[in-house]
N, C-alpha and C positions, 0 to 999 in steps of 0.2 A: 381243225384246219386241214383243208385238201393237202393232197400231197404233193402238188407243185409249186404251191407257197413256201412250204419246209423245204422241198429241194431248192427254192429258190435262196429261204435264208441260206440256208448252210453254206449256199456259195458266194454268197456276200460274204459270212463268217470268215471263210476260208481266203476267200479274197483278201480280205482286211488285212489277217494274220498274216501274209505272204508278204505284203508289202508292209508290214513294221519288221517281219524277220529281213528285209532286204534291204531295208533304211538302217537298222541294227549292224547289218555286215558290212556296210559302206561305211558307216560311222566307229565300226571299232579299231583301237589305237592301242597296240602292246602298250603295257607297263614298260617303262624304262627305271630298271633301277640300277645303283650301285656302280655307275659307268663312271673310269678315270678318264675324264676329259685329255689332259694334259699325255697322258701315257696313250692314247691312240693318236695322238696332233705326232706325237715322236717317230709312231711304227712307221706313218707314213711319208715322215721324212727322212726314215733312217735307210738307206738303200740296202744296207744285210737285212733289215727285219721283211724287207719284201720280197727277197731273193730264194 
């Protein structure tokens, strides 16, 4: 295979990869665990806990 078809793939290759690692970062969403609902609805009605 010449060597400008290989350089060609690669940059397709790498093309590819860039845009699934950049659809990957768009799309990632911390875990949420273990959150008391009810206990932050309070902090932020409680005028000391924001003070």
């Amino acid at each position: 295979m010449p060597v400008r078809l290989q350089r060609k793939a690669r940059r397709n290759k790498i093309k590819a990869a860039q845009r699934k690692a950049s659809i990957k970062r768009l799309m990632f969403m911390p875990a949420i665990k273990c959150i008391d609902v009810e206990a932050m609805r309070k902090s932020f009605t409680d005028p000391k806990a924001t003070a």
